[in-house]
Structures are given as C-alpha cells and as structure tokens.
N, CA, C and O atoms as a printed pandas DataFrame, in Angstrom:
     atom_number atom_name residue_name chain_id  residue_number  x_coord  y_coord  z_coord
0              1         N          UNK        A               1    3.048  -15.178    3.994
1              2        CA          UNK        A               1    3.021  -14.364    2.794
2              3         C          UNK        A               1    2.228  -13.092    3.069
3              4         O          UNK        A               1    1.165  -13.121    3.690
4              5         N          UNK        A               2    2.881  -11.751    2.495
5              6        CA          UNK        A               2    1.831  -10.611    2.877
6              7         C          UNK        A               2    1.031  -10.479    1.598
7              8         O          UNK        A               2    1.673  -10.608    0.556
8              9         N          UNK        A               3   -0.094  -10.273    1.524
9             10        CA          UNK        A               3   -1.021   -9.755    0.336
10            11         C          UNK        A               3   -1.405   -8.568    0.038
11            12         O          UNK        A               3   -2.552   -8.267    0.368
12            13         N          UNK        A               4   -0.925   -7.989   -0.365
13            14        CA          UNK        A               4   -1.122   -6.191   -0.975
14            15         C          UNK        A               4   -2.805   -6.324   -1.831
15            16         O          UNK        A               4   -3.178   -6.955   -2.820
16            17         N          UNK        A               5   -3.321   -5.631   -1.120
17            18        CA          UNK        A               5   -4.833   -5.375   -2.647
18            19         C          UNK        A               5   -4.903   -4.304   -2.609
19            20         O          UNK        A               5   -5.319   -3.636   -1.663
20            21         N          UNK        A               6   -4.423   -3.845   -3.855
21            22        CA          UNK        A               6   -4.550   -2.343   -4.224
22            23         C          UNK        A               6   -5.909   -1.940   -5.233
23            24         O          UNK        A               6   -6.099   -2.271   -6.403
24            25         N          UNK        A               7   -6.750   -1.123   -4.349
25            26        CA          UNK        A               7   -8.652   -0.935   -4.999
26            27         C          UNK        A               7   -8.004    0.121   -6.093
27            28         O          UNK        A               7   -7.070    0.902   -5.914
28            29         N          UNK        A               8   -8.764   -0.092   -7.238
29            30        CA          UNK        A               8   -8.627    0.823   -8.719
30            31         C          UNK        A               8   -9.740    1.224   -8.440
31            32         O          UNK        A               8  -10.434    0.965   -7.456
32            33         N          UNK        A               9  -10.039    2.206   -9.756
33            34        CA          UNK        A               9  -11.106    2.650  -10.490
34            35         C          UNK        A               9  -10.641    3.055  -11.547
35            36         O          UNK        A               9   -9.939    4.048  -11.357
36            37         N          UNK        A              10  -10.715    2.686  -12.806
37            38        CA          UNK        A              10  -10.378    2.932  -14.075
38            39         C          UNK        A              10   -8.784    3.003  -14.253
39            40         O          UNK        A              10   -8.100    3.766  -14.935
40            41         N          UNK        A              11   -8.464    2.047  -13.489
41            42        CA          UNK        A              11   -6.934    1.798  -13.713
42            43         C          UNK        A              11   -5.982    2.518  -12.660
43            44         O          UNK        A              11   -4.778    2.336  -12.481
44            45         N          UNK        A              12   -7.025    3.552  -11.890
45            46        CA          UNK        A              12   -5.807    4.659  -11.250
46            47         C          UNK        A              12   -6.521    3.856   -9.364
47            48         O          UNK        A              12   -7.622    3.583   -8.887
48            49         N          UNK        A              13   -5.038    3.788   -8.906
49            50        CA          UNK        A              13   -5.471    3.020   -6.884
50            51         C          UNK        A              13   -5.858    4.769   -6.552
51            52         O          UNK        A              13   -5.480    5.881   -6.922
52            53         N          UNK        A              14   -7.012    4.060   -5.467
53            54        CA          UNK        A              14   -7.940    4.560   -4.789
54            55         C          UNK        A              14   -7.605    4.247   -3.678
55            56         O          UNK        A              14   -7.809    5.308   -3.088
56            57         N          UNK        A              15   -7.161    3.427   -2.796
57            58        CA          UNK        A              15   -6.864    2.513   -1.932
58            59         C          UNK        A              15   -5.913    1.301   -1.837
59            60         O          UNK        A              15   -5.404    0.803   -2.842
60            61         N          UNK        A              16   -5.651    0.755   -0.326
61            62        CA          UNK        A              16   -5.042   -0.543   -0.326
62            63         C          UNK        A              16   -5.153   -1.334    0.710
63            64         O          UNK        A              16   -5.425   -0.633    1.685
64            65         N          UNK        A              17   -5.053   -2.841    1.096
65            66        CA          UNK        A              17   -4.958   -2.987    1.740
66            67         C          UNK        A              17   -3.649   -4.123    2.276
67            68         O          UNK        A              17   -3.809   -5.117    1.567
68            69         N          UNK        A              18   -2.914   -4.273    2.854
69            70        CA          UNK        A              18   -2.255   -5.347    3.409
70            71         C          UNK        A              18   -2.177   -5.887    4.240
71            72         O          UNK        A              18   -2.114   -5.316    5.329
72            73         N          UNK        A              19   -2.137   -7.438    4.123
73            74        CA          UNK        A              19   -2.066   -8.092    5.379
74            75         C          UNK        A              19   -1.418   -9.365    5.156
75            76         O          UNK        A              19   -1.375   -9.705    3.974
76            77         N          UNK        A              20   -0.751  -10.389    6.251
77            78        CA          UNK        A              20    0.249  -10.969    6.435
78            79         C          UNK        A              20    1.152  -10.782    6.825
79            80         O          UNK        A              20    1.262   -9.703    7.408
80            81         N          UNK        A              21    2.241  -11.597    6.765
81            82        CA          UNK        A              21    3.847  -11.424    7.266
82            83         C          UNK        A              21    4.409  -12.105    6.132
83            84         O          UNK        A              21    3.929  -13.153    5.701
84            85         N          UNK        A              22    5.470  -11.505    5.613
85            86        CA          UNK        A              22    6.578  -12.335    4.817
86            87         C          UNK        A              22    7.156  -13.810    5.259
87            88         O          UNK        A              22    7.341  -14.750    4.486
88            89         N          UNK        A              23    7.394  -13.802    6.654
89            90        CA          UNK        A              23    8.111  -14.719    7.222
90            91         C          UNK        A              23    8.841  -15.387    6.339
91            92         O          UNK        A              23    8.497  -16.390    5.714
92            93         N          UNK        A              24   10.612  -14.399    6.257
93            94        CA          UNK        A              24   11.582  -14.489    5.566
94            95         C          UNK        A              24   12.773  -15.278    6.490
95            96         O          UNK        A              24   13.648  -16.082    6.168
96            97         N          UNK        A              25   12.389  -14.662    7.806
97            98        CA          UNK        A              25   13.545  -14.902    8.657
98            99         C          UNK        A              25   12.945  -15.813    9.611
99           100         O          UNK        A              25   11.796  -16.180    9.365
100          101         N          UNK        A              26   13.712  -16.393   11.016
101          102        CA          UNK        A              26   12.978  -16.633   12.071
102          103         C          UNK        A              26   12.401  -15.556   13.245
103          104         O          UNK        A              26   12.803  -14.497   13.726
104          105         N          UNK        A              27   11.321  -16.365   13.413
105          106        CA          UNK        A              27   10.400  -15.122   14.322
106          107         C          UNK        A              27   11.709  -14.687   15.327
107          108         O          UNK        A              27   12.586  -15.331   15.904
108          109         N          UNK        A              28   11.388  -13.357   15.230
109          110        CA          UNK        A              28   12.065  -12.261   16.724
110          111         C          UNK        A              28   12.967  -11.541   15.948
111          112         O          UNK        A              28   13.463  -10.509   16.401
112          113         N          UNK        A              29   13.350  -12.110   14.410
113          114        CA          UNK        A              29   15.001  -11.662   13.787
114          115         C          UNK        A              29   13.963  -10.340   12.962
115          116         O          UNK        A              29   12.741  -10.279   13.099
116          117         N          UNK        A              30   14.699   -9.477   12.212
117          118        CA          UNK        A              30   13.695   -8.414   11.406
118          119         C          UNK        A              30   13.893   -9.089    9.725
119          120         O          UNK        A              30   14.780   -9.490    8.972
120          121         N          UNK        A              31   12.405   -8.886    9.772
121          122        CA          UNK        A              31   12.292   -9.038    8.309
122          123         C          UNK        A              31   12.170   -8.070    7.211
123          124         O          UNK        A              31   11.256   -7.265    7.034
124          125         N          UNK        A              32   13.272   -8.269    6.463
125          126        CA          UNK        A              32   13.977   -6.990    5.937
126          127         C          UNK        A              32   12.113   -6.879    4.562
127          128         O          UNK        A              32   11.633   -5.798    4.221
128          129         N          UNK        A              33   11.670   -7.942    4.222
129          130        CA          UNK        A              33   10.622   -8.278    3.421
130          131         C          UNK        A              33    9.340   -7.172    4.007
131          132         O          UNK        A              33    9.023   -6.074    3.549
132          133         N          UNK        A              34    8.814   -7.861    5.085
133          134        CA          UNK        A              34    8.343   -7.039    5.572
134          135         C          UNK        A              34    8.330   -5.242    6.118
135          136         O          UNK        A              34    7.412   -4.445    5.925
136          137         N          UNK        A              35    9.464   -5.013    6.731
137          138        CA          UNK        A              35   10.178   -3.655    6.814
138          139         C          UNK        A              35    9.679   -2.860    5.203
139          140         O          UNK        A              35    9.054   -1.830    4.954
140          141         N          UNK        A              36   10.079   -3.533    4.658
141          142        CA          UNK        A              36    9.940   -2.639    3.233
142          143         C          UNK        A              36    8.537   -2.385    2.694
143          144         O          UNK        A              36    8.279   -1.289    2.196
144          145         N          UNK        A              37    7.650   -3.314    2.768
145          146        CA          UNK        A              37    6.294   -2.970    2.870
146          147         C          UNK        A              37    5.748   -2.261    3.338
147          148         O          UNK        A              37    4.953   -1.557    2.715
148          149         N          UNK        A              38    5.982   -2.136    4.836
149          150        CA          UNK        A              38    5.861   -1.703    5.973
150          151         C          UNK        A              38    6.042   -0.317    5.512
151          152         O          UNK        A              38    5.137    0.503    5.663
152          153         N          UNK        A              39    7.397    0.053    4.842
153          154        CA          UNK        A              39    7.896    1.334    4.843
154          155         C          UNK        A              39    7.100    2.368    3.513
155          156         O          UNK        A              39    6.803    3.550    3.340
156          157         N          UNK        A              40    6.987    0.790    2.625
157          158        CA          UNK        A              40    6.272    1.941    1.236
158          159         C          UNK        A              40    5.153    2.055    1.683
159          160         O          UNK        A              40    5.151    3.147    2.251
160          161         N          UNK        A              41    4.142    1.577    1.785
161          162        CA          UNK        A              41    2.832    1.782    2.554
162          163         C          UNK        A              41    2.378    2.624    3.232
163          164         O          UNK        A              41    1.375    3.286    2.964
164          165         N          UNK        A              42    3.470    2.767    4.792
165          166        CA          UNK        A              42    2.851    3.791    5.408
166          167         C          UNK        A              42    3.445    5.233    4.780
167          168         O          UNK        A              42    2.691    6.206    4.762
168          169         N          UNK        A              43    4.686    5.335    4.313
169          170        CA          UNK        A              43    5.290    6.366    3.546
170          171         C          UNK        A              43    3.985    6.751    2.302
171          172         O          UNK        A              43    3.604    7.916    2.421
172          173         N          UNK        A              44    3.627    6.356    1.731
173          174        CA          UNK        A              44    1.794    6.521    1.293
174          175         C          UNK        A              44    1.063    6.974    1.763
175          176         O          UNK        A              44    0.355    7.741    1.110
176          177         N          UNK        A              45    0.900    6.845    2.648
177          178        CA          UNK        A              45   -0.498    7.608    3.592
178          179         C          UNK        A              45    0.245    8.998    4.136
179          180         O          UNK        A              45   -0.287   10.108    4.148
180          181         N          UNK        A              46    1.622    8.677    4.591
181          182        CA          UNK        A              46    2.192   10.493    5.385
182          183         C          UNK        A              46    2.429   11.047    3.773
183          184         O          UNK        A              46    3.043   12.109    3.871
184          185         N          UNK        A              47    2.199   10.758    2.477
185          186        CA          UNK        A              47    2.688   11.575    1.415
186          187         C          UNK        A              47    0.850   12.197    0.907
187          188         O          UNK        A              47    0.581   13.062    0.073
188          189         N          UNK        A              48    0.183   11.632    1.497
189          190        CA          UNK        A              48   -1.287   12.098    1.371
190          191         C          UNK        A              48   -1.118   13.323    1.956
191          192         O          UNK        A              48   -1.187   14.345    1.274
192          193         N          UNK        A              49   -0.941   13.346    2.926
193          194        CA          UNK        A              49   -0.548   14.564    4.168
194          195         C          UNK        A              49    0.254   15.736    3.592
195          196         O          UNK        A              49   -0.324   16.779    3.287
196          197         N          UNK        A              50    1.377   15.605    3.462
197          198        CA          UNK        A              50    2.773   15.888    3.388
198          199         C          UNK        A              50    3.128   16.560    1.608
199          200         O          UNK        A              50    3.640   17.649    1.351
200          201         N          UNK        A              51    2.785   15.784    0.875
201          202        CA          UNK        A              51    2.616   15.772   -0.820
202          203         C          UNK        A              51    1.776   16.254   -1.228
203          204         O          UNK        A              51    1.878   17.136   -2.081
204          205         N          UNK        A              52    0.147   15.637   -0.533
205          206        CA          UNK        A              52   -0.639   15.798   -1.680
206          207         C          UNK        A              52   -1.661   17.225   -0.781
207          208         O          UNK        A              52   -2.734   17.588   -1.262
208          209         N          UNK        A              53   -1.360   17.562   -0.093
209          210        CA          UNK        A              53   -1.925   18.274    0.789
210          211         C          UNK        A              53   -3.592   18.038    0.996
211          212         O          UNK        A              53   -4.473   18.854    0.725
212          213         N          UNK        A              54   -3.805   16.300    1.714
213          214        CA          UNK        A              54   -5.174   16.366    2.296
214          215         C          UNK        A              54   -4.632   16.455    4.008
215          216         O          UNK        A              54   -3.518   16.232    4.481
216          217         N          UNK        A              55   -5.734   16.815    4.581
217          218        CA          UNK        A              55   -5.865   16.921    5.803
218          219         C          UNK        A              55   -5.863   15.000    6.528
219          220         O          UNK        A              55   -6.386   13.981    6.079
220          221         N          UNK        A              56   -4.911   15.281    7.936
221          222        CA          UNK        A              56   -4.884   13.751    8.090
222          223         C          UNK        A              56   -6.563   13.355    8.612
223          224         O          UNK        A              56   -6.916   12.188    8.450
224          225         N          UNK        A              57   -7.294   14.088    9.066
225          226        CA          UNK        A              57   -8.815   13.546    9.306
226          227         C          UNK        A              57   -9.504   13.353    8.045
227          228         O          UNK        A              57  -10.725   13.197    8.069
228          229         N          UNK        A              58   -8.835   13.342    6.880
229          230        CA          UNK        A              58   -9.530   13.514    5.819
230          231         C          UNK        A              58   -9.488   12.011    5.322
231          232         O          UNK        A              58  -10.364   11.543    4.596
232          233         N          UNK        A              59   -8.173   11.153    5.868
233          234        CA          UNK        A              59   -7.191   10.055    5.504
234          235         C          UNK        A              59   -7.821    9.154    6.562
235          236         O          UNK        A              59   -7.503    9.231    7.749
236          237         N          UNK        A              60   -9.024    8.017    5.933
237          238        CA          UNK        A              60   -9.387    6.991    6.683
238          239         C          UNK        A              60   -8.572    5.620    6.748
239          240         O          UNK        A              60   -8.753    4.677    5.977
240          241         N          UNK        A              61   -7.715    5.657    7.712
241          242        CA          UNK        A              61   -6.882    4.149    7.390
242          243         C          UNK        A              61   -6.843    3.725    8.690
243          244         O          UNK        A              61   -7.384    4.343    9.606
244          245         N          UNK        A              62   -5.895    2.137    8.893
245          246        CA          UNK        A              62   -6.224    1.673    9.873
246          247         C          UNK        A              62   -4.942    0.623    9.886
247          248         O          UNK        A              62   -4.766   -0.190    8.979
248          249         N          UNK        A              63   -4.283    0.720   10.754
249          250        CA          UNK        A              63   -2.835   -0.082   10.975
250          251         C          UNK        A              63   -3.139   -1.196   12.334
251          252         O          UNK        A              63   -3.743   -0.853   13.351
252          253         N          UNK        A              64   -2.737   -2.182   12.158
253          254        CA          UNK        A              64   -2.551   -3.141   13.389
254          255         C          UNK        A              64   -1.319   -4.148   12.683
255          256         O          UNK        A              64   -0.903   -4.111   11.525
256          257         N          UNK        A              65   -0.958   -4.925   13.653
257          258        CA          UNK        A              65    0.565   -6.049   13.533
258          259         C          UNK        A              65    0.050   -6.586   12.163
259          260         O          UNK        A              65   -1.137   -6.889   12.037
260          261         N          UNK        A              66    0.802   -6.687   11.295
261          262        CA          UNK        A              66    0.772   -7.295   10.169
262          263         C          UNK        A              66   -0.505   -7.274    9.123
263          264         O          UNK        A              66   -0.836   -8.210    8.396
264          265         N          UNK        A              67   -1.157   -5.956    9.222
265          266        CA          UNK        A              67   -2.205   -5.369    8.336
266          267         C          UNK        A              67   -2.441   -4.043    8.448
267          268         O          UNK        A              67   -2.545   -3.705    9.628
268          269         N          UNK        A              68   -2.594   -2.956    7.486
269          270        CA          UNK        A              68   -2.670   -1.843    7.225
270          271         C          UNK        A              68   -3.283   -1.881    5.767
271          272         O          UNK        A              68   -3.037   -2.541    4.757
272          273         N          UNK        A              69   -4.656   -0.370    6.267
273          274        CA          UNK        A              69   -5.798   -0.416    5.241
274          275         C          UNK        A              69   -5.562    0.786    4.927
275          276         O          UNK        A              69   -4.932    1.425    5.770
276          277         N          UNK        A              70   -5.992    1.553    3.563
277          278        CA          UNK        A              70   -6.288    2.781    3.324
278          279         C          UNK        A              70   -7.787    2.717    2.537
279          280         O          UNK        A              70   -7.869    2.516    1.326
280          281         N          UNK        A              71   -8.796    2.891    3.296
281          282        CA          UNK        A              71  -10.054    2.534    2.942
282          283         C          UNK        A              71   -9.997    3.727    0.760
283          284         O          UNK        A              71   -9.458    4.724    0.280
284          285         N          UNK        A              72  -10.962    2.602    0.328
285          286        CA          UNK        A              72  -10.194    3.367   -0.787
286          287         C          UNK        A              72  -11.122    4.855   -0.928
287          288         O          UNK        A              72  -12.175    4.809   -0.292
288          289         N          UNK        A              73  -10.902    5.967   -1.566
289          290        CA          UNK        A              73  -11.619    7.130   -1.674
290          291         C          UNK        A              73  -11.784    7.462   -2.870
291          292         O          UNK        A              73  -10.823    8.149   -3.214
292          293         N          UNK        A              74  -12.818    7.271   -4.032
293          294        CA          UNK        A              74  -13.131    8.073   -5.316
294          295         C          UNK        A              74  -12.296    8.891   -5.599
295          296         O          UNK        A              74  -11.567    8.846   -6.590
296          297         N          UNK        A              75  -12.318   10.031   -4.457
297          298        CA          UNK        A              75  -11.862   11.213   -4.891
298          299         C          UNK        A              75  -10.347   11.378   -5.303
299          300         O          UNK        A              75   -9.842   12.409   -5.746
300          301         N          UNK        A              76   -9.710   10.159   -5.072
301          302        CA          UNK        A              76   -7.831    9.936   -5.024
302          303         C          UNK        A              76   -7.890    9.964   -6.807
303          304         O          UNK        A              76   -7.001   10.621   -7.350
304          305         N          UNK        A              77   -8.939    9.248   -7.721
305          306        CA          UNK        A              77   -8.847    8.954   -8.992
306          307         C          UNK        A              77   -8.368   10.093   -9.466
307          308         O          UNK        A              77   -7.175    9.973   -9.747
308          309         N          UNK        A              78   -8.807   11.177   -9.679
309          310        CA          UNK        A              78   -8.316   12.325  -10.107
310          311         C          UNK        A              78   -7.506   13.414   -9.890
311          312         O          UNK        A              78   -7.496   14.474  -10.516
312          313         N          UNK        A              79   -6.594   12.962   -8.637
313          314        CA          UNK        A              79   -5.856   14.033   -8.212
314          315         C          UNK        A              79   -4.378   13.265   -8.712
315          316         O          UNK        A              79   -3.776   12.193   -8.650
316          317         N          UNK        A              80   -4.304   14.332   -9.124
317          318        CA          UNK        A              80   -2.681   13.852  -10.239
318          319         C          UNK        A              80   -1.257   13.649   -9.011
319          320         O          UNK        A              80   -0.369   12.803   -9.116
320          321         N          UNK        A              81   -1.389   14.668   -7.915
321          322        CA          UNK        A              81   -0.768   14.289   -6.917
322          323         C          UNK        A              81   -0.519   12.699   -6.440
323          324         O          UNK        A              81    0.486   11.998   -6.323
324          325         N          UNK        A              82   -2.013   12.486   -6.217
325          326        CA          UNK        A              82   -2.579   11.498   -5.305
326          327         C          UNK        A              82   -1.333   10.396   -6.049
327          328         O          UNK        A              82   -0.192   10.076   -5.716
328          329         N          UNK        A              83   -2.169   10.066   -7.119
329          330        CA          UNK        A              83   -1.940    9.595   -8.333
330          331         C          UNK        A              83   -0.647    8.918   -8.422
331          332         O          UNK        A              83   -0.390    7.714   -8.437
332          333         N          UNK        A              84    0.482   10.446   -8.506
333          334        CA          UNK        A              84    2.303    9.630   -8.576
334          335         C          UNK        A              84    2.128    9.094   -7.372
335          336         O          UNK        A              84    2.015    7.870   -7.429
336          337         N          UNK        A              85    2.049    9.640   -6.081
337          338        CA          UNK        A              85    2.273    9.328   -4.609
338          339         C          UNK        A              85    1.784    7.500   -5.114
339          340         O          UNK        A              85    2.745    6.743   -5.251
340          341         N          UNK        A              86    0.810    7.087   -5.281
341          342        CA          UNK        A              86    0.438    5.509   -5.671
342          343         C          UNK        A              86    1.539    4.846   -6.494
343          344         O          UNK        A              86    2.332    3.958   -6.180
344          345         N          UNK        A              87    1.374    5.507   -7.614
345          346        CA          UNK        A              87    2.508    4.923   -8.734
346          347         C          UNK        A              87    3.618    4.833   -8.138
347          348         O          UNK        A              87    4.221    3.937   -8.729
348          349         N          UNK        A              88    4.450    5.352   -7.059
349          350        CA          UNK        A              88    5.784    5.390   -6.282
350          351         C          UNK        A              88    5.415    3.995   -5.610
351          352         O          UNK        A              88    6.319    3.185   -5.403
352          353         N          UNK        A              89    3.845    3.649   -5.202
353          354        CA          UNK        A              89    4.017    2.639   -4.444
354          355         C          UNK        A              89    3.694    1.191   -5.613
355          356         O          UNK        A              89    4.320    0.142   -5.462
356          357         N          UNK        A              90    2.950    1.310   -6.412
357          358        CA          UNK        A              90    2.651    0.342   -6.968
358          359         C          UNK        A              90    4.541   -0.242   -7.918
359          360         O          UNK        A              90    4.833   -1.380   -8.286
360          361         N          UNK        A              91    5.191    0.712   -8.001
361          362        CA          UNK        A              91    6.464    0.584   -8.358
362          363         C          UNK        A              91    7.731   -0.291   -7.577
363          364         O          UNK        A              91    8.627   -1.017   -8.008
364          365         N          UNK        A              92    7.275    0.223   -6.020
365          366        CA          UNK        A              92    7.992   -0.627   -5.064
366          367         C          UNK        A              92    7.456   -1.646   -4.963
367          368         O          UNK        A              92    8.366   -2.466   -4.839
368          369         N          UNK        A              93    6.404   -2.214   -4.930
369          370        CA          UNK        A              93    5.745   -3.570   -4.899
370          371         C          UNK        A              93    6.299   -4.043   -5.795
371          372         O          UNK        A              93    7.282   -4.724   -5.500
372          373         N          UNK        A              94    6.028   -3.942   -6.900
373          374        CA          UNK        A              94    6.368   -4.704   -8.429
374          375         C          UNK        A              94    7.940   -4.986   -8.242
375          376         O          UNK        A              94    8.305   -6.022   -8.797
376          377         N          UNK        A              95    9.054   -4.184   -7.492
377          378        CA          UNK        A              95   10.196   -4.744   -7.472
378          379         C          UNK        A              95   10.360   -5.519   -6.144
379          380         O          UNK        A              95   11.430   -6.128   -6.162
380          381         N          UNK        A              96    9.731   -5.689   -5.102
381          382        CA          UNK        A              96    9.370   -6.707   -4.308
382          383         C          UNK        A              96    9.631   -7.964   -4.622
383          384         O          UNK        A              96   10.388   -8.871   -4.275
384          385         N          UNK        A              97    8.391   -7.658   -5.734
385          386        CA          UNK        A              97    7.352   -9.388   -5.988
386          387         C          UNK        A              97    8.641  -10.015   -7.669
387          388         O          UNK        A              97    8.705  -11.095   -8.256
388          389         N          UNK        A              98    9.301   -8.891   -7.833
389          390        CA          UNK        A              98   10.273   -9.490   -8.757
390          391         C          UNK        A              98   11.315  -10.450   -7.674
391          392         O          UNK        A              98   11.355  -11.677   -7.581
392          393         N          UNK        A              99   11.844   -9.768   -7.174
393          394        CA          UNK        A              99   13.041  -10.011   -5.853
394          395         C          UNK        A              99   12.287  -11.050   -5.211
395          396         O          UNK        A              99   12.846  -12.112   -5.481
396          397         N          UNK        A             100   10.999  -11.296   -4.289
397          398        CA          UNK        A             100   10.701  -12.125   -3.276
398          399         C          UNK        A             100    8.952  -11.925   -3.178
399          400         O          UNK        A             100    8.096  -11.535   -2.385
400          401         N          UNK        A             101    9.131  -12.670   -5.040
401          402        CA          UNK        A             101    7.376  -13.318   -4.863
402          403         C          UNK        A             101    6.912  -14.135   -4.369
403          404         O          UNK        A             101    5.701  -14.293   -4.213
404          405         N          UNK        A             102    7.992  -15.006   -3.928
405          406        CA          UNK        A             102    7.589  -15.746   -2.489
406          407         C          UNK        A             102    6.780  -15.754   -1.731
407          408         O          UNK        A             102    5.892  -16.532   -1.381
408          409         N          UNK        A             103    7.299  -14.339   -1.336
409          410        CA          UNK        A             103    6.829  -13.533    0.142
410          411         C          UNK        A             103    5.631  -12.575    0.014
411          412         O          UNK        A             103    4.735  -12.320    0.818
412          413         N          UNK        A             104    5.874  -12.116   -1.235
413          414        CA          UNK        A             104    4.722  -11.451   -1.246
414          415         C          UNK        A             104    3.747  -11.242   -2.279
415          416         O          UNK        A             104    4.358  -11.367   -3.340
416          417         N          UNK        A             105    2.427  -10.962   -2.526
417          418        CA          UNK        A             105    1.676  -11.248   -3.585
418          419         C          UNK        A             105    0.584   -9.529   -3.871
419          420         O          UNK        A             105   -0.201   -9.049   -3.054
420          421         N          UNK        A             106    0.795   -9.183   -4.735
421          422        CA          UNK        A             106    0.240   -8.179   -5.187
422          423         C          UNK        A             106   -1.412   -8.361   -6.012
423          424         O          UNK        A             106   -1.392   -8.662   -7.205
424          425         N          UNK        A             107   -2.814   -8.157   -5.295
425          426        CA          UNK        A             107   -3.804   -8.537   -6.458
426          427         C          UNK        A             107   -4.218   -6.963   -6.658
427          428         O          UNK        A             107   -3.836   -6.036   -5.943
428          429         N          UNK        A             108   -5.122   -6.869   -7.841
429          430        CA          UNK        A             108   -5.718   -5.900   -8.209
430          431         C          UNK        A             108   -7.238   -6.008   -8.216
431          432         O          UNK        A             108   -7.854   -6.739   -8.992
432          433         N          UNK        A             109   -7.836   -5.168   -7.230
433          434        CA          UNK        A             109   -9.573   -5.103   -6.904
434          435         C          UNK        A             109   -9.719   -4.016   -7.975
435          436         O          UNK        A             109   -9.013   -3.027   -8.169
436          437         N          UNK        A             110  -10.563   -4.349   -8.476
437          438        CA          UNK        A             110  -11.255   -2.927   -9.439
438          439         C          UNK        A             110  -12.705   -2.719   -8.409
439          440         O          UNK        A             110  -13.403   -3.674   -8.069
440          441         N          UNK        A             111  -13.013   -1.086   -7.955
441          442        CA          UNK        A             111  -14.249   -1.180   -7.229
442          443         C          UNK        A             111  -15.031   -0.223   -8.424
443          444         O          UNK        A             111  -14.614    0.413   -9.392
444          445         N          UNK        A             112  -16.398   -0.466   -7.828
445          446        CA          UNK        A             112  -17.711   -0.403   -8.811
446          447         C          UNK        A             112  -18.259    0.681   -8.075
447          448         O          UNK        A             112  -19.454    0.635   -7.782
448          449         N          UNK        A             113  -16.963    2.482   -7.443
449          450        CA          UNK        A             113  -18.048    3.222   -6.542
450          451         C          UNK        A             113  -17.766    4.151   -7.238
451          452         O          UNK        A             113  -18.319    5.238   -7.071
C-alpha cells in the first residue's frame, strides 16, 4: 500500500510525503497504481519550478524507490499559485483512493510551524 501524508497549515498543503508500493500487479510487470502517483507527485514539485516560479534550490525534496518527500515550507500557505498546483494534486489522490483504496491511503498531518 502507498501512503500519501500531505502536511497542512490551516487547511492549505505545505508539503508531502509518500511512501510504499501499490503492489497491484506482479513484481517486474508496471504498476499502473503506482505510475500515477509517481506522476502527480513529482509533476508537483516541477510545477513549483515551472508554475509557481520558485527557484529549484529553493525546493527541498527527496526521491528514492518507492518514497518521495517535499519537506513541507510555511511559505507554500499563502501563495495562491502554490496553492492550485496542491489542489491539482490533492484532487488526483482523492480519485485514486475512490478507484483503488486498496492501494492507496491518503492521511492529513496538520503541522504546528
């Protein structure tokens, strides 16, 4: 199962993190479950870049096999950019976990920074 934790602050993500595998298919075959995570996620972090115009040294994250972090940042709460760029992702999750809550589980961290 992969676990999405997406860090708030007053309702608006700051951050995320995921980790796991779907393991939909058998190992070696592609998991279309995973792929899609895979794809909204990091498509998140290049729309920081790309969208919201921060600098990528500005963008603390951290990818390895079956986990990817976006350490969360205060400063994301208020940028209205930032903001949709999340909501695009918290949107693809939610039709995920409709389709194959199985596989995957969405929690919500509220942080206290």
């Amino acid at each position: 199962m992969v676990k999405v934790t997406l860090y708030k602050k007053n309702q608006n993500v700051i951050g995320f993190k995921t980790k796991g595998h779907a393991n939909t298919v058998e190992p070696g075959e592609l998991d279309l479950v995973c792929a899609a995570i895979s794809m909204l996620t990091q498509t998140t972090i290049e729309s920081l870049v790309k969208v919201a115009g921060l600098k990528e040294e500005e963008i603390v994250y951290k990818m390895e096999d079956g986990y990817l972090s976006l350490e969360p940042d205060p400063s994301y709460e208020n940028n209205d950019k930032i903001q949709i760029i999340f909501s695009v992702l918290e949107t693809g999750l939610d039709l995920l976990v409709e389709s194959y809550g199985k596989s995957i589980e969405v929690i919500q961290e509220v942080q206290r920074c």
